[in-house]
C-alpha positions as a LaTeX table, in Angstrom:
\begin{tabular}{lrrr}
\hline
Residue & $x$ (\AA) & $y$ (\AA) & $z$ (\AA) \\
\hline
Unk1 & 76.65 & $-29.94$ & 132.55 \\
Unk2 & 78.65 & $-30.39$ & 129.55 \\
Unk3 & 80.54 & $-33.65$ & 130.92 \\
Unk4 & 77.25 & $-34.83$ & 132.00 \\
Unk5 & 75.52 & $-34.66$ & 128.84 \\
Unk6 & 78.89 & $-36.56$ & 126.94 \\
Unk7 & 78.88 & $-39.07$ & 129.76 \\
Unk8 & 74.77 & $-39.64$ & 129.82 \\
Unk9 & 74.27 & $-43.24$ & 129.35 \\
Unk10 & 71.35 & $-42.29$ & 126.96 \\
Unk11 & 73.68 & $-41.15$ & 124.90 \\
Unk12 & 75.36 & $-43.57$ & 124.68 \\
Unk13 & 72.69 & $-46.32$ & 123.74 \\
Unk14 & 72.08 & $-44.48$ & 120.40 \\
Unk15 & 73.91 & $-45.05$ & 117.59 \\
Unk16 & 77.23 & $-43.21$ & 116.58 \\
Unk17 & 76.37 & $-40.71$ & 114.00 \\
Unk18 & 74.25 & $-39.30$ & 116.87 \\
Unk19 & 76.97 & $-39.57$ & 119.51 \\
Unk20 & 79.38 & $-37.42$ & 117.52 \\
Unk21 & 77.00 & $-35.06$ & 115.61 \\
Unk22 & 75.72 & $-33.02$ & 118.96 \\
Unk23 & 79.57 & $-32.94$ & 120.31 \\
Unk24 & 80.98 & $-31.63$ & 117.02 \\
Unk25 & 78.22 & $-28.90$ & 116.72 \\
Unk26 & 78.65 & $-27.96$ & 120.72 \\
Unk27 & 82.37 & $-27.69$ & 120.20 \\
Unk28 & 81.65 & $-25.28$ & 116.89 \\
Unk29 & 78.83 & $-23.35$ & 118.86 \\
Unk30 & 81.38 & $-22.49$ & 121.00 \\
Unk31 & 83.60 & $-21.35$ & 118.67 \\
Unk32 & 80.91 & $-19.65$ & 116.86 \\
Unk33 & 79.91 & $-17.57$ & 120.14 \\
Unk34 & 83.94 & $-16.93$ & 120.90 \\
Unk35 & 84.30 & $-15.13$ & 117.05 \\
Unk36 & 80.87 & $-13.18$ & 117.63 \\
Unk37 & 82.38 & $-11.73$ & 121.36 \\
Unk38 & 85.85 & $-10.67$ & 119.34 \\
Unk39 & 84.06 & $-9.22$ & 116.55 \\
Unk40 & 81.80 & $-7.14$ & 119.18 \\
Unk41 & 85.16 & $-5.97$ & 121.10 \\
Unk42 & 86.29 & $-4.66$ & 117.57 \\
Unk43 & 83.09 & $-2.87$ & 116.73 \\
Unk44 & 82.51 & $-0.96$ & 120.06 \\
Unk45 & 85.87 & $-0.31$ & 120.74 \\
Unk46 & 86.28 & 1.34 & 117.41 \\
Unk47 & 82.59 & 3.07 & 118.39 \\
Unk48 & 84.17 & 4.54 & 121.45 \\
Unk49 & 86.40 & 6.26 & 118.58 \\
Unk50 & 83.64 & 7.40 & 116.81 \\
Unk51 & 84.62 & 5.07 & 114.05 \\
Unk52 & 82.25 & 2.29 & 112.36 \\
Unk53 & 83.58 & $-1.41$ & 111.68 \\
Unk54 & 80.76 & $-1.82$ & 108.97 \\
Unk55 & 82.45 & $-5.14$ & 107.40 \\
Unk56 & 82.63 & $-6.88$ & 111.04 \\
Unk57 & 79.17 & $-5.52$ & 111.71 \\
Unk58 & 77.81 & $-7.53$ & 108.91 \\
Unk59 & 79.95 & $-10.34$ & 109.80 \\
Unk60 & 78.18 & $-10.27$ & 113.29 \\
Unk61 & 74.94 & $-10.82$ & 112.22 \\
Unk62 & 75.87 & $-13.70$ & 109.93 \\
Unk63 & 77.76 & $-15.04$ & 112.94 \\
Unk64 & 74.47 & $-15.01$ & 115.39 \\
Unk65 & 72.57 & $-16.44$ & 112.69 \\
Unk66 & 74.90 & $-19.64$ & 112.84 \\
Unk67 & 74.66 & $-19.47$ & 116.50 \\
Unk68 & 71.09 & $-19.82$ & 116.47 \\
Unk69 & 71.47 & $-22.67$ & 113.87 \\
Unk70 & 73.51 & $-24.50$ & 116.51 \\
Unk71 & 71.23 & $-23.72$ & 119.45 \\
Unk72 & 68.47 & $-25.42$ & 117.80 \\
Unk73 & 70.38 & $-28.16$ & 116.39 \\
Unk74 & 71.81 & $-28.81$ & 119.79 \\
Unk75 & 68.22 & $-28.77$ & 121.54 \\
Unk76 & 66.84 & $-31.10$ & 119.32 \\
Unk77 & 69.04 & $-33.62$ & 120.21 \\
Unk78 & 69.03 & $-33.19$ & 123.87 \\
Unk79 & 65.23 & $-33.78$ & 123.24 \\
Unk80 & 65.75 & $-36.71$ & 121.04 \\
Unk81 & 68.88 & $-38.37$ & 123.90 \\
Unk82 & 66.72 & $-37.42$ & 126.72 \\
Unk83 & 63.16 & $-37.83$ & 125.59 \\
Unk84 & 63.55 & $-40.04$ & 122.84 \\
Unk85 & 61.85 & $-37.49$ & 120.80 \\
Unk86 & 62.06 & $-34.88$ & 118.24 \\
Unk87 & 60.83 & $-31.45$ & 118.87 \\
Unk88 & 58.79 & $-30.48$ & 115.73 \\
Unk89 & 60.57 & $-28.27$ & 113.48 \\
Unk90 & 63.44 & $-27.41$ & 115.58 \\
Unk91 & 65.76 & $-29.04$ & 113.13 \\
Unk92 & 63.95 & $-27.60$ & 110.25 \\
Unk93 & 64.28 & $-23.85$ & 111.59 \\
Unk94 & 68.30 & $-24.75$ & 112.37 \\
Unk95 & 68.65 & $-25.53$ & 108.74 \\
Unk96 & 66.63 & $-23.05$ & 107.27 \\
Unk97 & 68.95 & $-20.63$ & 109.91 \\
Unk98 & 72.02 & $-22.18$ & 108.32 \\
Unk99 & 71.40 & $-21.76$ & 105.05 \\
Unk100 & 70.40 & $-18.23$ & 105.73 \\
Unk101 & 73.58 & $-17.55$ & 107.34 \\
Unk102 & 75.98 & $-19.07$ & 104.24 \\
Unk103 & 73.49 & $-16.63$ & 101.85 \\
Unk104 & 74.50 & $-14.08$ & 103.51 \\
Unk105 & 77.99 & $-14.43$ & 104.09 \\
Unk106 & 78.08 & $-15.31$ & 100.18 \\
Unk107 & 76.42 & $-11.94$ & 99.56 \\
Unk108 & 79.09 & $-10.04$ & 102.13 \\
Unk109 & 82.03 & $-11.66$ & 100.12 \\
Unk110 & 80.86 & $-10.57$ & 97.06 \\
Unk111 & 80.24 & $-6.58$ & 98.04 \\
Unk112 & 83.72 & $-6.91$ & 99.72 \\
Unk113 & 85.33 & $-8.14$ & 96.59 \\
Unk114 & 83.16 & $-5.07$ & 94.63 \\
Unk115 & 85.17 & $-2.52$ & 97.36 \\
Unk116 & 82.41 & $-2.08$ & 99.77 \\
Unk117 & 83.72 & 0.39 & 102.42 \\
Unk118 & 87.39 & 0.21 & 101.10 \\
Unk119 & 86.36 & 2.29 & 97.65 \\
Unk120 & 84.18 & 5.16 & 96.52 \\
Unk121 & 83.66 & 3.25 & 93.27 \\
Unk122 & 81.26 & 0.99 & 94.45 \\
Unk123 & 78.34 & 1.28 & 94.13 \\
Unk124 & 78.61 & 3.04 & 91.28 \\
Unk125 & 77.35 & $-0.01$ & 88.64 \\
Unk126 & 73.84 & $-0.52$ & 89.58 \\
Unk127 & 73.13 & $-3.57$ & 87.51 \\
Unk128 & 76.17 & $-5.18$ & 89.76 \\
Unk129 & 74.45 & $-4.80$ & 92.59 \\
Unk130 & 71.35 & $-5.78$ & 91.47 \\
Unk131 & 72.93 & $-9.29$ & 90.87 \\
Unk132 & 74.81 & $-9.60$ & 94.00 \\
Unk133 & 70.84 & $-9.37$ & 95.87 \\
Unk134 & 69.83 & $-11.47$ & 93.31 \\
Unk135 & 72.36 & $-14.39$ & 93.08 \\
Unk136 & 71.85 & $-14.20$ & 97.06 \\
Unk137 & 68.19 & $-14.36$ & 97.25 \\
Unk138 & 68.55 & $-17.43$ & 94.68 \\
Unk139 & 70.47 & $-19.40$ & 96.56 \\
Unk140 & 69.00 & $-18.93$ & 99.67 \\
Unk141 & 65.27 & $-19.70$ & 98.25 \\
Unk142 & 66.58 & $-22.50$ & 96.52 \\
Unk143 & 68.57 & $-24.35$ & 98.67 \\
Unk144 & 65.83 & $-23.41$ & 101.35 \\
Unk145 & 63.10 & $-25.42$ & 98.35 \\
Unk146 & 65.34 & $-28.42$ & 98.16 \\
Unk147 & 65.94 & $-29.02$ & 101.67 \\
Unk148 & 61.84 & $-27.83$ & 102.50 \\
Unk149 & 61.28 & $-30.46$ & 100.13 \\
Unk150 & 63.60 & $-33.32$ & 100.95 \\
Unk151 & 62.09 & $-32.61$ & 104.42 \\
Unk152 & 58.92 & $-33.57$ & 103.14 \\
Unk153 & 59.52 & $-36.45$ & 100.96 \\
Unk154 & 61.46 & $-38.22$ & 104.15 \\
Unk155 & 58.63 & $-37.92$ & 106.17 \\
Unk156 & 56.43 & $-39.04$ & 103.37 \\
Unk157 & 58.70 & $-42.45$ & 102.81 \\
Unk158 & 58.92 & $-42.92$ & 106.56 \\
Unk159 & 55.35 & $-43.10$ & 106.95 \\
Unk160 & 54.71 & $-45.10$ & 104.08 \\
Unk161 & 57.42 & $-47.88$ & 105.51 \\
Unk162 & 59.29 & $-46.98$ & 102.19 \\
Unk163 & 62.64 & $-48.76$ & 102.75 \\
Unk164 & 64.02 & $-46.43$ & 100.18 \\
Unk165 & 63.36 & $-43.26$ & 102.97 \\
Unk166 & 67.37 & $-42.41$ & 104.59 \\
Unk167 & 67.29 & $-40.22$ & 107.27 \\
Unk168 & 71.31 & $-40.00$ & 106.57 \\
Unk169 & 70.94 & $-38.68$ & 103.07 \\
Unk170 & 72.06 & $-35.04$ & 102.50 \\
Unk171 & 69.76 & $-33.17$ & 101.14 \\
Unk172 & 72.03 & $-31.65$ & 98.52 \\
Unk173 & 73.20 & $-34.73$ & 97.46 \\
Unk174 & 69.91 & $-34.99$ & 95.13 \\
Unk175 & 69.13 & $-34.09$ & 91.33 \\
Unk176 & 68.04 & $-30.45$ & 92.89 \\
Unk177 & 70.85 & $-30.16$ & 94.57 \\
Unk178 & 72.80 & $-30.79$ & 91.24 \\
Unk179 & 71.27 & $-27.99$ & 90.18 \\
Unk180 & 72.44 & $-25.77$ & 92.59 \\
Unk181 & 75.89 & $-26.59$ & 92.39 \\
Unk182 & 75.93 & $-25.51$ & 88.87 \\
Unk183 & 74.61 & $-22.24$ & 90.12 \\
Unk184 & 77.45 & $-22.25$ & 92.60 \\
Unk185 & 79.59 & $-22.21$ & 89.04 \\
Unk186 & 78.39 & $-19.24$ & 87.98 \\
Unk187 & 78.76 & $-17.75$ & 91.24 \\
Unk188 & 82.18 & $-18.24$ & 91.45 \\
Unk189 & 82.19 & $-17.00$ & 87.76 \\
Unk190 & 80.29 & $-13.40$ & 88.80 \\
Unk191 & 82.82 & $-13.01$ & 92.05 \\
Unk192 & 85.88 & $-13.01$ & 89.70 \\
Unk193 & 84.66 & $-11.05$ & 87.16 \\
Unk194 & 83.41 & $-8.50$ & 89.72 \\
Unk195 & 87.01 & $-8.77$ & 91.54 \\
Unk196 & 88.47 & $-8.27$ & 88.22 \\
Unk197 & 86.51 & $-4.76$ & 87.44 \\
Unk198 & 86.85 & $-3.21$ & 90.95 \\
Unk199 & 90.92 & $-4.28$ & 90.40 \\
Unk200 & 90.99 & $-2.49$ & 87.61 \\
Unk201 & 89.55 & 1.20 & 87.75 \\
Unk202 & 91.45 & 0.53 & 91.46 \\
Unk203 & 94.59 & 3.09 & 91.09 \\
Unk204 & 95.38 & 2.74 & 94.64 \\
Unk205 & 98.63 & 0.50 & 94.73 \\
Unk206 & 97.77 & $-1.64$ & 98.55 \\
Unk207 & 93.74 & $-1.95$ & 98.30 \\
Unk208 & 94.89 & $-3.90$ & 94.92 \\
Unk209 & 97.20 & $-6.02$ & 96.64 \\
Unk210 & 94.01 & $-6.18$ & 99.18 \\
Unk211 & 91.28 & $-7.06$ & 96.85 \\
Unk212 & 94.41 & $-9.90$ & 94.99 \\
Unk213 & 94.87 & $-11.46$ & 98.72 \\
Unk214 & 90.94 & $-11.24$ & 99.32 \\
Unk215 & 90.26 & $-13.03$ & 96.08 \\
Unk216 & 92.87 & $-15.79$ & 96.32 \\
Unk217 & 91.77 & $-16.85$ & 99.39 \\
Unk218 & 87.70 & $-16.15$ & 99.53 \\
Unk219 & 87.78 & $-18.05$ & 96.40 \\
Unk220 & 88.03 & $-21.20$ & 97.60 \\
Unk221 & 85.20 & $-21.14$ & 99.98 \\
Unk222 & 83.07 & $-20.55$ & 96.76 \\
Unk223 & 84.94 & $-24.02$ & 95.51 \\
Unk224 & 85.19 & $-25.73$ & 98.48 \\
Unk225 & 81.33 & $-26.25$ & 99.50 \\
Unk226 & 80.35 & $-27.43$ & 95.69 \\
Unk227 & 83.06 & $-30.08$ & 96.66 \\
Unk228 & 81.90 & $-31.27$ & 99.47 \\
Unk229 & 78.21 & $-32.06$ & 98.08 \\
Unk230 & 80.38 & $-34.15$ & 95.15 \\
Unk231 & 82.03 & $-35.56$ & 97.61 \\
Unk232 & 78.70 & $-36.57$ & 99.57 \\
Unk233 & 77.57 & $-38.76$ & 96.34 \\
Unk234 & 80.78 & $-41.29$ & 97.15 \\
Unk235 & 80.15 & $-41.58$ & 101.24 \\
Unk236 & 78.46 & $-44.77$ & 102.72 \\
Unk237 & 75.05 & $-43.11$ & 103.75 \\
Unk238 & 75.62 & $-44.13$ & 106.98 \\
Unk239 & 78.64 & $-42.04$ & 107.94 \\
Unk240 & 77.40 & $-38.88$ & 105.30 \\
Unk241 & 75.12 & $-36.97$ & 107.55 \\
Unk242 & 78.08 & $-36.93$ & 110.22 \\
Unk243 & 80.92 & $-36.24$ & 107.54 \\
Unk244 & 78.82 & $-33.36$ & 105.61 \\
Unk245 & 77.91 & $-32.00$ & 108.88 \\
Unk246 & 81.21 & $-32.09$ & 110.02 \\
Unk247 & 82.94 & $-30.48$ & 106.76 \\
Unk248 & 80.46 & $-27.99$ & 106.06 \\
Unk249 & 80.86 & $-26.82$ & 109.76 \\
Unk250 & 84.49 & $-26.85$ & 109.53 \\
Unk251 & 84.73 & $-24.90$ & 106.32 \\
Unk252 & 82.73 & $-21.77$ & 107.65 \\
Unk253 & 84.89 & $-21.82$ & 110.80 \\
Unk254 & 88.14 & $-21.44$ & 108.87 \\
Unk255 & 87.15 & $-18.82$ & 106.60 \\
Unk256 & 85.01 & $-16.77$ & 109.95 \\
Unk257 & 88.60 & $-17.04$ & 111.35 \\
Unk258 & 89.85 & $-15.93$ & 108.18 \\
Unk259 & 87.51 & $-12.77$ & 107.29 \\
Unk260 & 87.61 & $-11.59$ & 111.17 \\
Unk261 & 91.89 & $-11.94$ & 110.71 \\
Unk262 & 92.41 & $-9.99$ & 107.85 \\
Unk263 & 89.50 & $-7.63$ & 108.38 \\
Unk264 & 90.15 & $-6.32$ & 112.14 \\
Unk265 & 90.94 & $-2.85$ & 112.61 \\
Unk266 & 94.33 & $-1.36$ & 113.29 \\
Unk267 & 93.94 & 1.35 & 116.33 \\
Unk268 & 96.02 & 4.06 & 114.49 \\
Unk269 & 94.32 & 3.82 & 111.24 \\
Unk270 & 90.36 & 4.36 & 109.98 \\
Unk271 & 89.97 & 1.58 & 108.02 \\
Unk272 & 90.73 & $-1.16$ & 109.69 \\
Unk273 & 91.79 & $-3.37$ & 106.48 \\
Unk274 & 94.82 & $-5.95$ & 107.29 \\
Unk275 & 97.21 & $-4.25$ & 104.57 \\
Unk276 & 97.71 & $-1.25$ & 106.24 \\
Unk277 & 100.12 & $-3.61$ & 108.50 \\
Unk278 & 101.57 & $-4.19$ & 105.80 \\
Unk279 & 101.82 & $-1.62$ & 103.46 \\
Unk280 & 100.89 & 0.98 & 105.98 \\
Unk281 & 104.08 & 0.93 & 107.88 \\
Unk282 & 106.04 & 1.30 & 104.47 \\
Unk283 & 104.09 & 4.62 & 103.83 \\
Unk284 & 104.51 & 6.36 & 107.64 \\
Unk285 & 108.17 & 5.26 & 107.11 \\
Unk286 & 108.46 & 6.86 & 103.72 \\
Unk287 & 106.86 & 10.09 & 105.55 \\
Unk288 & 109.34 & 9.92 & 108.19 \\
Unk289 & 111.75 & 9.98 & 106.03 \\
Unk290 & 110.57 & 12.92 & 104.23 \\
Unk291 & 110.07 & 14.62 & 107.50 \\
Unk292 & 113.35 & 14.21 & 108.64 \\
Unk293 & 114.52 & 15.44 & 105.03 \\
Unk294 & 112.24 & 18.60 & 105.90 \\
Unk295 & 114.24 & 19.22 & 108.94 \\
Unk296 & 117.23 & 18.74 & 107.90 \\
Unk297 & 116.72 & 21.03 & 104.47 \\
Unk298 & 115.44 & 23.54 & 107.36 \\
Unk299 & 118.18 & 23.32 & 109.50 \\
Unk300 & 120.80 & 23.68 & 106.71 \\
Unk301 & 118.78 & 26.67 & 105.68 \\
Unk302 & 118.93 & 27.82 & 109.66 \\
Unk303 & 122.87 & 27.75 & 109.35 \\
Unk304 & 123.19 & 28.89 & 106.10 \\
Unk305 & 121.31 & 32.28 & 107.20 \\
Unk306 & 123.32 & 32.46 & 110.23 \\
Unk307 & 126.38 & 32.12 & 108.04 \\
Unk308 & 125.41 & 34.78 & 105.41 \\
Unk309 & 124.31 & 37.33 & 108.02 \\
Unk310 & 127.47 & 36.66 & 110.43 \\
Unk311 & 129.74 & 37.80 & 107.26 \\
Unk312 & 127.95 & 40.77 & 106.13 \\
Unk313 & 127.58 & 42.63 & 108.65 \\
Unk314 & 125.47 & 45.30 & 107.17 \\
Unk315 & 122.69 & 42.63 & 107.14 \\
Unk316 & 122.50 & 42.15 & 111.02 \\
Unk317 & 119.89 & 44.80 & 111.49 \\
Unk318 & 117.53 & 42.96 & 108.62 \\
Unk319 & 118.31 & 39.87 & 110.56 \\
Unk320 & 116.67 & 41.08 & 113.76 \\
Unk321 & 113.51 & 42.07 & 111.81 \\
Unk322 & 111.30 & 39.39 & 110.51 \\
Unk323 & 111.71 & 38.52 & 107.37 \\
Unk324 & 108.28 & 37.51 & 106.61 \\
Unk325 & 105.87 & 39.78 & 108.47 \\
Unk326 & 102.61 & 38.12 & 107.34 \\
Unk327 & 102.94 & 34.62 & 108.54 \\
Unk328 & 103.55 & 35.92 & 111.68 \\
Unk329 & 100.27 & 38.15 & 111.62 \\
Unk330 & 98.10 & 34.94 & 110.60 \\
Unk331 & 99.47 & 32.77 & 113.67 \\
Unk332 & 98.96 & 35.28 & 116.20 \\
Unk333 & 95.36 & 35.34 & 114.56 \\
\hline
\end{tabular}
């Protein structure tokens, strides 16, 4: 079915930005769906434990809601090939789905980076997570506005034969959208800062090196996407639907990849957080090596008896008693 839709010969009589657009977000969909069934194996096999993955839980749901975002975007343009028509709103709801799911993977980055389920400290600042609703619910009503709106004022153009209407334009890529990557600024701001705080009252030597890993690299998806609406101003019009579409789509992927990496649980430990295979194996080896300290301390202690009773003779009778009567008593119990 696949091959048949790439090979239609409708398809091909429309122009190229619509040739590529449906085959890039097919091949993502897929990947999208092949994340959500590993992050599933990792939650209920760690359920058959009786242990909760609640990061890759979250992640999940974000993950469906891009899925549905690509299942619309995909059936509006096997309308449009096919039928040489739109179906009304599908593309809206697919956008209005995918800026949903970056809101909320913004807000799961930031509550990670504050110590959610890796510290009993969070939490604990109310005000902080007050903001991290907040700065979510205002980027997803706003960027949900500007694109509502853009919506609006292409169909407005369009039927007014205003040659100034673009159906390539990204909708970010306007004076509102300016706005929001300024808001992206402080974002990026708030995410340190918060970083910062959790490192600090953090006394726990690896979930520091955790949240300095987690911050190095998460920060750059908070970067990356104010970048790519810069970067939209310079492209042709033409060719900027299909390049945004393409980077925007590309970005997520990586950093999915990224989160579902570095965050999927290790069998012999509860938490599930990718240090542990690093800094994990250093502390079991540091208690094997105190266990086999134990033992030998013990077993020098074993033939230093043995030695001390074998040359007094007097103490071989005390020898066959127990020396410690009461230990004994509360292991038979």
């Amino acid at each position: 079915m696949i091959e048949e839709f790439f090979n239609s010969s409708e398809l091909n009589d429309v122009n190229s930005d619509e040739n590529v657009i449906p085959r890039v977000q097919l091949i993502f969909l897929c990947v999208f769906v092949g994340l959500f069934g590993v992050s599933l194996y990792y939650i209920i096999s760690r359920w058959s434990n009786g242990i909760r993955c609640q990061i890759l839980e979250y992640f999940s749901g974000v993950l469906l809601i891009f899925i549905i975002s690509q299942i619309l975007f995909l059936t509006n343009w096997l309308s449009i090939i096919h039928f040489s028509k739109e179906i009304p709103y599908v593309e809206l709801f697919g956008n209005l789905f995918y800026i949903l799911g970056n809101g909320l993977f913004l807000l799961l980055l930031l509550i990670i980076g504050q110590g959610w389920t890796n510290s009993t400290q969070y939490g604990v600042n109310v005000f902080q997570r007050i903001l991290n609703y907040l700065i979510t619910l205002s980027m997803i009503g706003l960027s949900w506005t500007i694109y509502i709106m853009f919506v609006f004022d292409v169909e407005f153009n369009a039927n007014n034969n205003n040659n100034n209407s673009n159906n390539y334009s990204y909708f970010l890529d306007t004076t509102p959208g300016y706005i929001l990557v300024s808001l992206y600024g402080v974002i990026v701001g708030f995410f340190l800062f918060s970083n910062h705080l959790y490192y600090r009252i953090e006394i726990d030597g690896s979930k520091k090196k955790l949240m300095f890993i987690f911050t190095v690299v998460f920060l750059n998806w908070f970067l990356l996407h104010p970048i790519v609406i810069i970067v939209a101003h310079f492209i042709d019009p033409y060719i900027k639907y299909r390049v945004v579409t393409i980077l925007n789509l590309l970005i997520n992927t990586i950093f999915f990849i990224l989160l579902l990496f570095l965050f999927r649980p290790k069998y012999n430990h509860n938490h599930g957080h990718f240090l542990n295979r690093f800094f994990g194996n250093n502390n079991r080896d540091e208690e094997d090596d105190e266990d086999e300290d134990n033992e030998g301390n013990d077993e020098d202690a074993d033939d230093y008896n043995v030695a001390s009773s074998s040359s007094n003779p007097k103490n071989e009778k005390k020898q066959l008693l127990p020396s410690n009567p009461t230990p004994t008593i509360e292991i038979s119990q």
